[in-house]
C-alpha positions, 0 to 999 in steps of 0.5 A, spaced: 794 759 645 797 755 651 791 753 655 793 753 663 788 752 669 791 753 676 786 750 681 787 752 688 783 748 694 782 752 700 783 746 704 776 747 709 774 753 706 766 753 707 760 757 706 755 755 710 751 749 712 749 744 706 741 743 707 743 736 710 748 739 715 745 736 722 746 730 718 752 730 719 752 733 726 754 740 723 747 746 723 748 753 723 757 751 721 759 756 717 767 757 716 767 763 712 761 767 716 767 765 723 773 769 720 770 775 715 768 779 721 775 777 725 780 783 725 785 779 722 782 778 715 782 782 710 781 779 703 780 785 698 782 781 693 776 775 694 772 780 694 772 783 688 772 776 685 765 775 688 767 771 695 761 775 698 757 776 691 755 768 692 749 765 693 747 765 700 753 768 702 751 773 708 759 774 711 762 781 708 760 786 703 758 785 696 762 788 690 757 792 685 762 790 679 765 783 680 771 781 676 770 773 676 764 769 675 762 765 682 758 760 685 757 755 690 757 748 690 753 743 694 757 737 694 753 730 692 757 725 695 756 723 703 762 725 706 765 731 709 772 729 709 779 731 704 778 724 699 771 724 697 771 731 697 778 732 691 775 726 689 768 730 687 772 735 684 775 731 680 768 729 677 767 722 682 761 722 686 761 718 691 755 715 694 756 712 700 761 715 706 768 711 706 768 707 713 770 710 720 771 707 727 768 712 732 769 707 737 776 705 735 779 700 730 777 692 731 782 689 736 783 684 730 786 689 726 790 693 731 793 685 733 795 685 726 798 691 726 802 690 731 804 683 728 806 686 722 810 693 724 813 690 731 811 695 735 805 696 740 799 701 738 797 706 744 791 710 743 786 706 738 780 713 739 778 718 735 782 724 737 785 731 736 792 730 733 795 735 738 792 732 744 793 725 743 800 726 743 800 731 750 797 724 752 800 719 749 807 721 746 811 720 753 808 713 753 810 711 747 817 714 747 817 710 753 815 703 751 817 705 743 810 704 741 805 707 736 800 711 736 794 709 733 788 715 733 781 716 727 777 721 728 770 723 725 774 722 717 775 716 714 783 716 716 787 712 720 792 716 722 800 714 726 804 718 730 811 717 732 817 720 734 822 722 728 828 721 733 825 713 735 821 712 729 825 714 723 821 718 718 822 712 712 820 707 717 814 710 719 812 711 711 813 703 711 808 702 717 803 706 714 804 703 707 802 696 712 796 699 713 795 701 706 796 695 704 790 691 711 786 696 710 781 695 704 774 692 703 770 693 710 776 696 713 777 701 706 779 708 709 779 714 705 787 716 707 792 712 712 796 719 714 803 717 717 803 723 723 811 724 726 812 729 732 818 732 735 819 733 742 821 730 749 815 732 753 807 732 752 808 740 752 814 740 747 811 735 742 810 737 735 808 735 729 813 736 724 812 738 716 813 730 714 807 729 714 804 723 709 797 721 706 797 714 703 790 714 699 784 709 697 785 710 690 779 713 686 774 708 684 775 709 676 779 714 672 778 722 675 779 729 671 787 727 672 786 721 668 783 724 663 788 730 662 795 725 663 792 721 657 790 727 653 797 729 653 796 734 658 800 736 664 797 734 670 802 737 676 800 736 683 802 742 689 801 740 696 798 733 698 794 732 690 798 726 689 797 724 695 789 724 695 790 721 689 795 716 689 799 719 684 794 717 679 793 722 673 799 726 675 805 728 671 808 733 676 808 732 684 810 739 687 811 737 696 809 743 699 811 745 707 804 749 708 800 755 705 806 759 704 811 755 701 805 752 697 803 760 694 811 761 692 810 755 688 803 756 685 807 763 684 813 760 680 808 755 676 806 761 672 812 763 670 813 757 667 810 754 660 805 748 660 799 746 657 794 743 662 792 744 670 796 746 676 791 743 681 794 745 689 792 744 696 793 749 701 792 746 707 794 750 712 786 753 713 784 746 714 790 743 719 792 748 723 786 753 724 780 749 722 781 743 726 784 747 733 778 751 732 784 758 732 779 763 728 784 769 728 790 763 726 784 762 719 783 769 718 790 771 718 791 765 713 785 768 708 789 775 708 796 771 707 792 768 699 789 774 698 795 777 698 797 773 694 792 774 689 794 781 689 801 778 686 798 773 681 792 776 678 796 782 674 801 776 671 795 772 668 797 769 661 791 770 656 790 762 655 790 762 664 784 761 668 784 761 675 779 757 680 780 757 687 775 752 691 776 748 697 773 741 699 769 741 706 768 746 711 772 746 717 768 752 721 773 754 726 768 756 731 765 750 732 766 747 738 761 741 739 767 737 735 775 739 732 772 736 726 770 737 718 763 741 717 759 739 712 758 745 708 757 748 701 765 751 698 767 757 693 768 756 686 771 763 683 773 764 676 778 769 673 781 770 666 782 774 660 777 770 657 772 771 662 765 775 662 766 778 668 760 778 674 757 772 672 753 769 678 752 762 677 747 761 682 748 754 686 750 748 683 750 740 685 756 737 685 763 739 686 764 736 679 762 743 676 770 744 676 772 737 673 768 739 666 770 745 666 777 745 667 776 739 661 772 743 656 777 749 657 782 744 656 779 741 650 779 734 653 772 729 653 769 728 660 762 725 658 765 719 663 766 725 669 759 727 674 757 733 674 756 739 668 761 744 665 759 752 666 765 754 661 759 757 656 756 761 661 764 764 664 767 765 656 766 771 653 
């Protein structure tokens, strides 16, 4: 029988505070509890897979006849951003955050920067990617600069006009930054930003968006599975996240849509191993700009989705559907990530239906039971397999 995983992140999509929330700045976030009770959200199909059913879960209405098994996963990394995050679930835990520069980036480094591309940076501050460019964009397009932003993450993200700055070159000079920042200066992701538009407001960010990742520090649950002879393929920013490491098939996506159309075409198609995809929309367009009818109506869109996918699950296919973080949409004390506990829901044929597995430590749950079920050792990975107490 063809074993096939499809793991889909819900990129942002959080249950509730983790007990070390204020830590982080994040007491009392919730994502989920932000958009269950708004009109737009209508997710029949995560509730009958236990979404609400979870520990600790007091947004919706319980189902009385789950048909997955369900968990919430409490992160044992320090961080709340996407690498750390993907990391974990890919079974490394990482114990010290990845650096970032509430203050901006050191001046050295920014010299160098422009040294290197040839071209001056404007900004060098934590700021909102829609903002910045309201206040920044005619500048640069004026002085043919680059905006350099961070924000609470570990990213050092670049903006340009696509019709100044080509998208090609912009990818270049984020491949400079990949390249200057490591040891101390080792952010988790340089993120190659373009817009269009002419004034600051008509700017907007395009889809050619582009993540250049720190890689993982020693090999992930795609490694594994590659080297096991595995199909590893990779939809929405995976290959990115993870540098292309350990995958065997990279799938660009444009948003949630295009990404669900092609987690829906996967299924029809033969391989053996894991279909990893990230949907980031959630996280990018509504969590981040803090539009709670906007994340609403993106839950309702994949649990439409699920309507569609579930019936045509093959007899060797599991579907696990998660996410990395928390990005509350109604949290307004900053526009960004929340540390939060995330989802993990398990359906298949093969899977006892009701299962309540509690609360689990460690993300890395996931990466030890996609490998047991896909029969490949994970002794090297964190966290702790729950296939037994799924399968029937």
């Amino acid at each position: 029988m063809e074993k096939r995983v499809f793991l889909i992140v819900l990129d942002s999509f959080g249950i509730g505070a983790e007990p070390d929330a204020a830590a982080f700045g994040d007491e009392g976030t919730n994502t989920l509890g932000a958009i269950a009770g708004h009109p737009n959200f209508n997710c029949p199909n995560l509730k009958k897979l236990g979404l609400f059913n979870i520990d600790g879960v007091t947004a919706g209405e319980k189902t009385d006849a789950p048909a997955g098994a369900f968990a919430r996963l409490q992160e044992q990394s320090m961080g709340k951003d996407t690498t750390i995050g993907h990391w974990e679930i890919a079974g490394v835990v990482s114990p010290n955050p990845l650096p970032t520069f509430p203050n901006g980036f050191p001046e050295e480094l920014i010299q160098e920067f422009e040294a290197k591309t040839g071209h001056k940076v404007l900004c060098n501050l934590p700021y909102s990617g829609t903002e910045v460019l309201k206040d920044y964009g005619e500048q640069a397009m004026k002085e043919n600069a680059l905006i350099v932003y961070t924000s609470a993450d570990s990213v050092f993200q670049v903006a340009a006009n696509e019709e100044l700055v080509p998208v090609h070159e912009l990818y270049r000079y984020c491949e400079i930054a990949r390249e200057m920042l490591k040891g101390e200066y080792g952010m988790g992701r340089v993120i190659a930003r373009p817009f269009l538009g002419h004034t600051a407001d008509t700017f907007y960010r395009t889809t050619n968006r582009h993540d250049l990742s720190l890689k993982p520090p020693r090999a992930t649950m795609l490694d594994l599975l590659k080297e096991a002879g595995r199909d590893v393929i990779a939809v929405g920013k995976i290959f990115d996240i993870f540098d292309g490491q350990g995958v065997t098939e990279k799938i660009k996506t444009t948003g949630n849509t295009n990404g669900i159309a092609f987690t829906k075409a996967l299924q029809t198609r033969d391989f053996e191993g894991l279909a990893f995809v990230n949907l980031v929309d959630f996280d990018m367009l509504y969590g981040h700009r803090r539009d709670v009818p906007g994340y609403a109506a993106a839950a309702t869109e994949f649990d439409r989705f699920l309507a569609d996918f579930i019936p045509g699950m093959r007899e060797g296919d599991l579907l696990m559907i998660t996410a990395d973080h928390g990005c509350d949409p109604s949290y307004t004390k900053t526009t960004d990530h929340t540390r939060e506990y995330v989802p993990y829901l398990v359906c298949g044929k093969g899977v006892k239906p009701g299962v309540d597995l509690g609360t689990r430590l460690c993300f890395g749950t996931i990466a030890q039971t996609v490998c047991e079920y896909l029969g490949v050792d994970a002794s090297s990975l964190d966290g702790h397999s729950v296939l037994q107490e799924i399968l029937k």
